[in-house]
Backbone atoms as SQL, in Angstrom:
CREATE TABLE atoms (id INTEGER PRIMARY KEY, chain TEXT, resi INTEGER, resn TEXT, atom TEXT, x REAL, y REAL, z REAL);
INSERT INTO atoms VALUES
  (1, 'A', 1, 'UNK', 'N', 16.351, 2.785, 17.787),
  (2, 'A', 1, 'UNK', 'CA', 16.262, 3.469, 19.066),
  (3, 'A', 1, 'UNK', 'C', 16.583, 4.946, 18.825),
  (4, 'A', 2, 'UNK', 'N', 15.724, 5.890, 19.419),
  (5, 'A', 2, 'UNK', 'CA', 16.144, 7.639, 19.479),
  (6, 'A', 2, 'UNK', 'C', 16.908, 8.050, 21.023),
  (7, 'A', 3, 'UNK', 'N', 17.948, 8.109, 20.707),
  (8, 'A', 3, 'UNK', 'CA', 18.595, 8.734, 22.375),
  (9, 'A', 3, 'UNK', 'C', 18.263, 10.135, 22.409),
  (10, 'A', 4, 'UNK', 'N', 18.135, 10.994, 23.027),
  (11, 'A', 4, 'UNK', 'CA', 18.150, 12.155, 23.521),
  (12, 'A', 4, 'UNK', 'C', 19.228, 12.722, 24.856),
  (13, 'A', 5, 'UNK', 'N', 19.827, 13.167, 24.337),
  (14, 'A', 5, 'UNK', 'CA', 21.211, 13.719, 25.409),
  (15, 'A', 5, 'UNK', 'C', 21.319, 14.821, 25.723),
  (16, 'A', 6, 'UNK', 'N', 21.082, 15.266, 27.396),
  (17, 'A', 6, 'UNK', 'CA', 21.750, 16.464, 28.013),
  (18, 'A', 6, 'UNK', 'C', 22.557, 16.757, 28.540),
  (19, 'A', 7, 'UNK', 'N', 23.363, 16.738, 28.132),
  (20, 'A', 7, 'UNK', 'CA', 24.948, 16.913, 29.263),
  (21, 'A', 7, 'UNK', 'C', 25.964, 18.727, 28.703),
  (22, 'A', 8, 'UNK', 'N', 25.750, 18.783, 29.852),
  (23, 'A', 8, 'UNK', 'CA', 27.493, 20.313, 29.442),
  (24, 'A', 8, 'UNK', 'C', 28.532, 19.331, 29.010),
  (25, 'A', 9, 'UNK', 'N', 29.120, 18.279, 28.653),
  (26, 'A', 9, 'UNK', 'CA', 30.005, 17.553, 27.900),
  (27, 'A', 9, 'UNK', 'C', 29.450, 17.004, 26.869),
  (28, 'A', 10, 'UNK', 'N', 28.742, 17.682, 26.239),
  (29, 'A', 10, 'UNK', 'CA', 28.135, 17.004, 24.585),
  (30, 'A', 10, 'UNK', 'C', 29.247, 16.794, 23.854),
  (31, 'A', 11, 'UNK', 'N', 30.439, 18.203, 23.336),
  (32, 'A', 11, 'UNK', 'CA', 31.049, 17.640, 22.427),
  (33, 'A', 11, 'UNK', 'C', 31.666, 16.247, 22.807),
  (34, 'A', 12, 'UNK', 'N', 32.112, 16.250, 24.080),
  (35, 'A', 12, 'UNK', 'CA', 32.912, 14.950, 24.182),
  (36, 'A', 12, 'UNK', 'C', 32.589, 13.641, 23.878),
  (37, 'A', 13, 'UNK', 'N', 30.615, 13.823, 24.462),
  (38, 'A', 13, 'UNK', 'CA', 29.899, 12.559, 23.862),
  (39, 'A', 13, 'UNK', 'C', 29.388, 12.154, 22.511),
  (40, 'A', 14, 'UNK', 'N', 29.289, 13.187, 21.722),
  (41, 'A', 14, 'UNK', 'CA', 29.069, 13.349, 20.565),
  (42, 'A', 14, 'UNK', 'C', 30.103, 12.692, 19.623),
  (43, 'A', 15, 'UNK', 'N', 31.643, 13.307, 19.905),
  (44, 'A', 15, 'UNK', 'CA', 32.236, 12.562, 19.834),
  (45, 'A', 15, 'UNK', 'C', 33.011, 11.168, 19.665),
  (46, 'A', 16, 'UNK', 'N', 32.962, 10.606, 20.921),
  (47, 'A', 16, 'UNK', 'CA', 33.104, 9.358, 20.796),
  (48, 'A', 16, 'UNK', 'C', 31.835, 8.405, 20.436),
  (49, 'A', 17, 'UNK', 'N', 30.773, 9.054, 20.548),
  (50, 'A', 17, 'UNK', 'CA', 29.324, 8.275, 19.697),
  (51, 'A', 17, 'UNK', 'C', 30.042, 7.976, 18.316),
  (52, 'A', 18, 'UNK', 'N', 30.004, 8.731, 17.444),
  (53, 'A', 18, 'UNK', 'CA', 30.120, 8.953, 16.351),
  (54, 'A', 18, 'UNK', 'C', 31.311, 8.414, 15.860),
  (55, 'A', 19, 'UNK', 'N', 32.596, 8.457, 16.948),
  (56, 'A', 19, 'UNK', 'CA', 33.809, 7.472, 16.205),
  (57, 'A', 19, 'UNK', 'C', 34.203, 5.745, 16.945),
  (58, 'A', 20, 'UNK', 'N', 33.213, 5.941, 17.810),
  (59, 'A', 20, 'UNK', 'CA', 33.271, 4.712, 18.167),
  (60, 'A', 20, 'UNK', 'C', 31.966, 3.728, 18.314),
  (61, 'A', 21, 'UNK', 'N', 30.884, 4.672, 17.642),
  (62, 'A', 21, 'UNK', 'CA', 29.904, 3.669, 17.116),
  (63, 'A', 21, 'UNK', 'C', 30.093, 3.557, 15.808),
  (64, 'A', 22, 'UNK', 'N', 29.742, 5.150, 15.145),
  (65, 'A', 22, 'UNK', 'CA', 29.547, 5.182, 13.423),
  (66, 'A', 22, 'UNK', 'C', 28.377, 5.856, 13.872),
  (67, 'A', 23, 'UNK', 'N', 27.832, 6.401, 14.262),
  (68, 'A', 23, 'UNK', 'CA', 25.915, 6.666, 14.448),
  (69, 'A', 23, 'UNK', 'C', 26.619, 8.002, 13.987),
  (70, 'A', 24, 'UNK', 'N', 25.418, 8.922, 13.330),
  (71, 'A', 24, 'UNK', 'CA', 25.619, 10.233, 13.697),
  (72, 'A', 24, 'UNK', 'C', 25.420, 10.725, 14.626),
  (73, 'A', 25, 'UNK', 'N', 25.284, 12.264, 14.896),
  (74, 'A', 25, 'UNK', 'CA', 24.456, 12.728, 16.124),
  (75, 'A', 25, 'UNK', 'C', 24.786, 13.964, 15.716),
  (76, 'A', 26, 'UNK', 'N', 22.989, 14.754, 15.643),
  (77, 'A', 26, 'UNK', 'CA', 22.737, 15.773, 15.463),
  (78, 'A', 26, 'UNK', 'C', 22.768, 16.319, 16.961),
  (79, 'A', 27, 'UNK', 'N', 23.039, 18.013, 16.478),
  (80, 'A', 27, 'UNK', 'CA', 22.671, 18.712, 17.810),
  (81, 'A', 27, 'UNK', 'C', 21.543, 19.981, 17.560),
  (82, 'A', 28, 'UNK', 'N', 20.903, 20.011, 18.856),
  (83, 'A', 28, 'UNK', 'CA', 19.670, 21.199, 18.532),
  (84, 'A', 28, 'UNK', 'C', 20.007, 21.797, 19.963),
  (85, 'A', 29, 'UNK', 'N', 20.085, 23.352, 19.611),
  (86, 'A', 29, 'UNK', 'CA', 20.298, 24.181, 20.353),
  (87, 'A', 29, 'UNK', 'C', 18.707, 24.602, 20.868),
  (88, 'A', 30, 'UNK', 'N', 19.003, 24.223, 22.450),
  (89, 'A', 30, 'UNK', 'CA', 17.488, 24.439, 23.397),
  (90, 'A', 30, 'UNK', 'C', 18.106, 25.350, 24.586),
  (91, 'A', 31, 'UNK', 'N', 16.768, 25.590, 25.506),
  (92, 'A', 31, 'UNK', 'CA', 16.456, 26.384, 26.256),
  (93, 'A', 31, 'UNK', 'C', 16.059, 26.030, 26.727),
  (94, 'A', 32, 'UNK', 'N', 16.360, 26.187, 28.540),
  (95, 'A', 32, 'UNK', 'CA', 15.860, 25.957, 29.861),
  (96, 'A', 32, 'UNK', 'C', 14.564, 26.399, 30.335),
  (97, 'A', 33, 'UNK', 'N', 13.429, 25.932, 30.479),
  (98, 'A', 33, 'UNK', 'CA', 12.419, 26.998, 30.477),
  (99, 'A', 33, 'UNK', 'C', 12.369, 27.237, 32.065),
  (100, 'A', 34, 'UNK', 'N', 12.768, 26.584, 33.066),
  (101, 'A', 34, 'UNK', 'CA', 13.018, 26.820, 34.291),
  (102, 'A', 34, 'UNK', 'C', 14.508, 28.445, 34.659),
  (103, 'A', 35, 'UNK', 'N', 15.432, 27.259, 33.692),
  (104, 'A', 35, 'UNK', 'CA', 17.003, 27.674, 34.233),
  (105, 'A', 35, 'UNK', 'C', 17.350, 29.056, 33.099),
  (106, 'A', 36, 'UNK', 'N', 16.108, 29.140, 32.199),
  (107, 'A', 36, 'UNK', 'CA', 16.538, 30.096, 31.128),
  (108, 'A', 36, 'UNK', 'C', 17.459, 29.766, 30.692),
  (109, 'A', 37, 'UNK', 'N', 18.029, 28.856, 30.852),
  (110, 'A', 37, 'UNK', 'CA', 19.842, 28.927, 30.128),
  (111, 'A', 37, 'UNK', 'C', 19.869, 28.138, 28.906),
  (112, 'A', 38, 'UNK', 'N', 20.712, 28.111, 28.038),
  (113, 'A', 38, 'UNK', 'CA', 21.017, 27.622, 26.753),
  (114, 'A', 38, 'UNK', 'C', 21.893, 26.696, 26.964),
  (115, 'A', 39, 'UNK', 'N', 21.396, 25.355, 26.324),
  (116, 'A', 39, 'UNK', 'CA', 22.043, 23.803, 26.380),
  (117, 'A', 39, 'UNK', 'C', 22.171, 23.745, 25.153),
  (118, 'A', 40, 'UNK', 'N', 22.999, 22.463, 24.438),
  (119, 'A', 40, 'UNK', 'CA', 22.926, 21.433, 23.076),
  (120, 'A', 40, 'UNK', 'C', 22.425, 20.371, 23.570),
  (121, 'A', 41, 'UNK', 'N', 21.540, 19.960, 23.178),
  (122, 'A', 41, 'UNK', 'CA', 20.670, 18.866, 23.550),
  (123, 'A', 41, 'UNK', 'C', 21.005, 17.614, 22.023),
  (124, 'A', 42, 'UNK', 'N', 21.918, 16.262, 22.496),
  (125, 'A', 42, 'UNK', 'CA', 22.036, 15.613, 20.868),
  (126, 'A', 42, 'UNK', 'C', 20.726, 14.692, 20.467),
  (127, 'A', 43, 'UNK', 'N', 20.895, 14.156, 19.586),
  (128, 'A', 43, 'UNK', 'CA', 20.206, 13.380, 19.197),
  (129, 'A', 43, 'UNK', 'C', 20.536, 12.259, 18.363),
  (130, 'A', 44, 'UNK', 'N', 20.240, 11.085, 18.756),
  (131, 'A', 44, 'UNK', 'CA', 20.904, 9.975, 17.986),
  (132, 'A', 44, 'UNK', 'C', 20.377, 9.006, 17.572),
  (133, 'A', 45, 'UNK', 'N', 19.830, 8.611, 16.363),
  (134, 'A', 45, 'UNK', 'CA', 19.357, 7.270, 15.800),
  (135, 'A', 45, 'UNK', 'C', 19.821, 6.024, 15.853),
  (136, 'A', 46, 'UNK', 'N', 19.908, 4.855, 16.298),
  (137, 'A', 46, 'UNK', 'CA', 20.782, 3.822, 16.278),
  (138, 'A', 46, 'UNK', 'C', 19.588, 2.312, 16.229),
  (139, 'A', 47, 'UNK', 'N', 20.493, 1.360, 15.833),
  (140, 'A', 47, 'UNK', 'CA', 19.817, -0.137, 15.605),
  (141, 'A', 47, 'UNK', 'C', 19.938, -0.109, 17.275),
  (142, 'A', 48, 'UNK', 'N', 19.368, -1.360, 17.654),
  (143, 'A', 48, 'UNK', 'CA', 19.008, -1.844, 19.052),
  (144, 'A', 48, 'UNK', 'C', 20.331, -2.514, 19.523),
  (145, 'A', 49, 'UNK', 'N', 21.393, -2.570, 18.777),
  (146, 'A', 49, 'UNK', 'CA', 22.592, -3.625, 19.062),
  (147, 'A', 49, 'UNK', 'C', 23.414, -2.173, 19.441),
  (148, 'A', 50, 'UNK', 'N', 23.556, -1.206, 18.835),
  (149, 'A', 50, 'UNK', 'CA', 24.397, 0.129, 19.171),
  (150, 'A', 50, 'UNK', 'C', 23.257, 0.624, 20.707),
  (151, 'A', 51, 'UNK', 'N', 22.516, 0.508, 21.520),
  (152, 'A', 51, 'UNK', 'CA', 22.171, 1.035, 22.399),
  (153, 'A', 51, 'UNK', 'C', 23.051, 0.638, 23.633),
  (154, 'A', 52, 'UNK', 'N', 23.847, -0.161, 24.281),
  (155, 'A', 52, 'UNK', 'CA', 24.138, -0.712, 24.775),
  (156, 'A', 52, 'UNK', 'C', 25.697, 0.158, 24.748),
  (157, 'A', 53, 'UNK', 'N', 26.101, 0.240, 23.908),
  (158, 'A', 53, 'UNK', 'CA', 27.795, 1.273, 23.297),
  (159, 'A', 53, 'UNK', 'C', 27.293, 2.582, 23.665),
  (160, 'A', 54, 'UNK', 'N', 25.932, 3.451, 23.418),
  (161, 'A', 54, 'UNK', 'CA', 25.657, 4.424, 23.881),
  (162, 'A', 54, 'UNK', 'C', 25.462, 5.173, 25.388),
  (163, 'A', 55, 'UNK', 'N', 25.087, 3.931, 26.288),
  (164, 'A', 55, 'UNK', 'CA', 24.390, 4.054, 27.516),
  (165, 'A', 55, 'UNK', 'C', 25.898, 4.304, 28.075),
  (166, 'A', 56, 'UNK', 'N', 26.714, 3.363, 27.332),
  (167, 'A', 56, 'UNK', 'CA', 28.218, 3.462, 28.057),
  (168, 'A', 56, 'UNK', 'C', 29.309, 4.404, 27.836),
  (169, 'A', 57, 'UNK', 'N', 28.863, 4.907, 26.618),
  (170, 'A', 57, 'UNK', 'CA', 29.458, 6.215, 26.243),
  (171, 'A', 57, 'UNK', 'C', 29.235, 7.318, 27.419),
  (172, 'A', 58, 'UNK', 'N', 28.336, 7.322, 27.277),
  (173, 'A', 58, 'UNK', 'CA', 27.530, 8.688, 27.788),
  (174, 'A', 58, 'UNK', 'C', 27.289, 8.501, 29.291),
  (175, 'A', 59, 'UNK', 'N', 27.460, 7.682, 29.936),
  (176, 'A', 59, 'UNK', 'CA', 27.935, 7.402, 31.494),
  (177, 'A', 59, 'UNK', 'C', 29.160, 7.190, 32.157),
  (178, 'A', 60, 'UNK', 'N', 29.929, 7.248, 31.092),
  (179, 'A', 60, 'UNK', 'CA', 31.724, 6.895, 31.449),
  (180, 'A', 60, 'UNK', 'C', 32.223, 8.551, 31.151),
  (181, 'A', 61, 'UNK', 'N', 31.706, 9.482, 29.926),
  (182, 'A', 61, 'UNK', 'CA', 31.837, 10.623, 30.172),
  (183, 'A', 61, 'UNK', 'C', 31.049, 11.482, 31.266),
  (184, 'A', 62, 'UNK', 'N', 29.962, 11.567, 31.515),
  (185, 'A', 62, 'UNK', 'CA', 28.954, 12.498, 32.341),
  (186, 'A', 62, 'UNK', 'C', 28.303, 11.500, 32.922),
  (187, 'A', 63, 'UNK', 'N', 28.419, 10.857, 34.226),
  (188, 'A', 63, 'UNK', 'CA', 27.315, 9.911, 34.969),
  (189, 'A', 63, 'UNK', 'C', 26.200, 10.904, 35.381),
  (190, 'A', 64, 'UNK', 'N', 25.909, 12.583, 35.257),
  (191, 'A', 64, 'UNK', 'CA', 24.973, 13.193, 35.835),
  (192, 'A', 64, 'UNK', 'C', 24.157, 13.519, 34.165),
  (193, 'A', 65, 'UNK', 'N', 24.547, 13.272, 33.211),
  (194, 'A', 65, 'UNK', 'CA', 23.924, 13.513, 31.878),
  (195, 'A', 65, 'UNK', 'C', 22.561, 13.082, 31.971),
  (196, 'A', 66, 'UNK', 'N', 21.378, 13.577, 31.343),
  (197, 'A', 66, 'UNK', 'CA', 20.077, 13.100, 31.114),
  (198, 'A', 66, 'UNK', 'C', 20.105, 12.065, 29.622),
  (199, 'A', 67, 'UNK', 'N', 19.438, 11.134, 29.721),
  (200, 'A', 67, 'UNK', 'CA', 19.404, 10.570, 28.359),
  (201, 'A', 67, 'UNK', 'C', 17.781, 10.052, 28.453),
  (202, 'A', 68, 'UNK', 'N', 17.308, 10.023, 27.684),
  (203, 'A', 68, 'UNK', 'CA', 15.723, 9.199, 27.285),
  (204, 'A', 68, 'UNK', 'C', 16.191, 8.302, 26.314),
  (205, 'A', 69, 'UNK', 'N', 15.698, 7.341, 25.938),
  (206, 'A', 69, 'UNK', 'CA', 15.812, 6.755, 24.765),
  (207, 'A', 69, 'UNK', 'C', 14.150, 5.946, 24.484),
  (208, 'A', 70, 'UNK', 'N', 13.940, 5.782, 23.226),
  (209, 'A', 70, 'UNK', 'CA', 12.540, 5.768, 22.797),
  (210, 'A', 70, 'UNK', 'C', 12.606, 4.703, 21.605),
  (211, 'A', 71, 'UNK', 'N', 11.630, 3.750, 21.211),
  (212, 'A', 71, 'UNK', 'CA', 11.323, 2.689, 20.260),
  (213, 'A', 71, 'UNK', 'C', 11.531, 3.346, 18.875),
  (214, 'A', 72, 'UNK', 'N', 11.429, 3.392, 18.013),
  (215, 'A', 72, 'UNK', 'CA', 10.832, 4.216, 16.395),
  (216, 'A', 72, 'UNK', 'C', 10.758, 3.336, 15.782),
  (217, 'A', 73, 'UNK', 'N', 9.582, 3.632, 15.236),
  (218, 'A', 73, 'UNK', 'CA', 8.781, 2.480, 13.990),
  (219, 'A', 73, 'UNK', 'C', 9.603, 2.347, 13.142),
  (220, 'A', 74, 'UNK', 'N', 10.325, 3.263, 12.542),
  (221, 'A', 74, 'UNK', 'CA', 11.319, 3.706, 11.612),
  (222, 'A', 74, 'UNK', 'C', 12.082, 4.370, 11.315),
  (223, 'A', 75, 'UNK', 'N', 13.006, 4.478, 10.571),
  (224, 'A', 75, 'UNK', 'CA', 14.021, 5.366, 10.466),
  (225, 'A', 75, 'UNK', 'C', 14.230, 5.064, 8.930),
  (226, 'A', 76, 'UNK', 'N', 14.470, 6.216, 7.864),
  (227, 'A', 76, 'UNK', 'CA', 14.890, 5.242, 6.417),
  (228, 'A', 76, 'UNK', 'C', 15.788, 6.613, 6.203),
  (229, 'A', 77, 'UNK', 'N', 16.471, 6.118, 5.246),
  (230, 'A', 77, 'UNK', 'CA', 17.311, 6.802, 4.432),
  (231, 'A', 77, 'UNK', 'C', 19.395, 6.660, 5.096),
  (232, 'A', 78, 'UNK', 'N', 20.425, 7.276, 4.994),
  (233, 'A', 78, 'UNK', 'CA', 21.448, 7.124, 4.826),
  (234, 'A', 78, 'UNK', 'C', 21.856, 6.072, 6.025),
  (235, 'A', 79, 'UNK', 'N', 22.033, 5.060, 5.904),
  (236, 'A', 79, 'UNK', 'CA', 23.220, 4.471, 7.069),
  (237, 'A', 79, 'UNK', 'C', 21.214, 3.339, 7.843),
  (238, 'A', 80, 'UNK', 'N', 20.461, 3.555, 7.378),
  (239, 'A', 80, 'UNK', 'CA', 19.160, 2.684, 7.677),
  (240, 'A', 80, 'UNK', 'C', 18.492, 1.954, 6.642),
  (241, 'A', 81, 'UNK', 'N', 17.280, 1.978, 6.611),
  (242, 'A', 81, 'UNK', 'CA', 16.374, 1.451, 5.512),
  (243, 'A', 81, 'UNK', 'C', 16.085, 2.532, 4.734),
  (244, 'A', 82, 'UNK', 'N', 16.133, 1.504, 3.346),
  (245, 'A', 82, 'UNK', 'CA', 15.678, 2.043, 2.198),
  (246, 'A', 82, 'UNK', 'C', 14.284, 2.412, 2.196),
  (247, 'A', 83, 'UNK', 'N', 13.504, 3.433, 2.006),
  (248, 'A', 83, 'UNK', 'CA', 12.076, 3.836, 1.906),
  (249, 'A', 83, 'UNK', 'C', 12.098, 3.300, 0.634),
  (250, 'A', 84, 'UNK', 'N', 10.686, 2.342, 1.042),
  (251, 'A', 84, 'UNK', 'CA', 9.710, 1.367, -0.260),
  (252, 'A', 84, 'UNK', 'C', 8.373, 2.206, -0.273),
  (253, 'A', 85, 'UNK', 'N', 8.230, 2.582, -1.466),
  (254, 'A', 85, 'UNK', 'CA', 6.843, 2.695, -1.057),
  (255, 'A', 85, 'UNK', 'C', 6.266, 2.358, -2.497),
  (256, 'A', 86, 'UNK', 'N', 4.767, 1.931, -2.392),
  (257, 'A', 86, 'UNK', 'CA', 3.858, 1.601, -3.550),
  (258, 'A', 86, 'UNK', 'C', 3.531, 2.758, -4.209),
  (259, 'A', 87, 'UNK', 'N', 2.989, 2.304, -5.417),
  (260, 'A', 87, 'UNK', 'CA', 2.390, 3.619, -6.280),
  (261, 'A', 87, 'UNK', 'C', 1.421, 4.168, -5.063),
  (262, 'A', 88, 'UNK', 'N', 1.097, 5.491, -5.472),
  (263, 'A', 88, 'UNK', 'CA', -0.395, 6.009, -4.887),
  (264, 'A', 88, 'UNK', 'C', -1.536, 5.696, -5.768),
  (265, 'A', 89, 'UNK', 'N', -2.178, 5.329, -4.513),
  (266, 'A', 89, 'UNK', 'CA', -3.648, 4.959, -5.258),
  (267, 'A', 89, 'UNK', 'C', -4.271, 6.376, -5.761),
  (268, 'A', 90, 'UNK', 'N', -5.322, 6.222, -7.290),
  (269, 'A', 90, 'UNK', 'CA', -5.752, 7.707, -7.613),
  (270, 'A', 90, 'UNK', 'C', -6.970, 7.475, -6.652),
  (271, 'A', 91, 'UNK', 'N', -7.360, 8.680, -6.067),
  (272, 'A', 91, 'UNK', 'CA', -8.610, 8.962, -5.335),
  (273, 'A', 91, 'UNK', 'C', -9.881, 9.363, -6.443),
  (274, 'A', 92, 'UNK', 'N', -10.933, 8.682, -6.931),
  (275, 'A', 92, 'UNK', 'CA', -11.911, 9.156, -7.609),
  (276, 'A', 92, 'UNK', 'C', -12.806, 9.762, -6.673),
  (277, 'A', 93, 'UNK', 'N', -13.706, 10.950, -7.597),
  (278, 'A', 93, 'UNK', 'CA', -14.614, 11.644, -6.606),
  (279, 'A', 93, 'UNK', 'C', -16.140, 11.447, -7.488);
């Protein structure tokens, strides 16, 4: 699952994501294109069993916070799946 988080209390949610799931959570510094104003918008990768710890995180700190959350085919590398991949096939011309 990809969460996406807007709240003026990021550090707080960021926070307890991270020590009371284990997930990381990156932050990307955005812009209001309405409000002009400058937010941290997080971002968080998690298995489907940690979505449920998130929704509750992030509504027990900020019940007015925005969150999306979205499917992903995948995720590989630290704390996910190992990337497999086959040889490459040679392309003849």
């Amino acid at each position: 699952i990809q969460f996406f988080i807007l709240s003026d209390k990021w550090r707080d949610i960021a926070y307890r994501i991270s020590h009371e799931t284990g997930r990381g959570v990156t932050t990307i510094d955005t812009r209001g294109y309405w409000t002009d104003q400058e937010r941290t918008l997080l971002l968080v990768w998690c298995r489907l069993y940690d979505a449920p710890d998130i929704f509750h995180i992030v509504h027990e700190v900020d019940p007015e916070a925005y969150i999306t959350d979205s499917n992903v085919r995948g995720v590989w590398g630290n704390g996910f799946d190992k990337l497999k991949l086959k040889p490459r096939r040679k392309i003849t011309q």
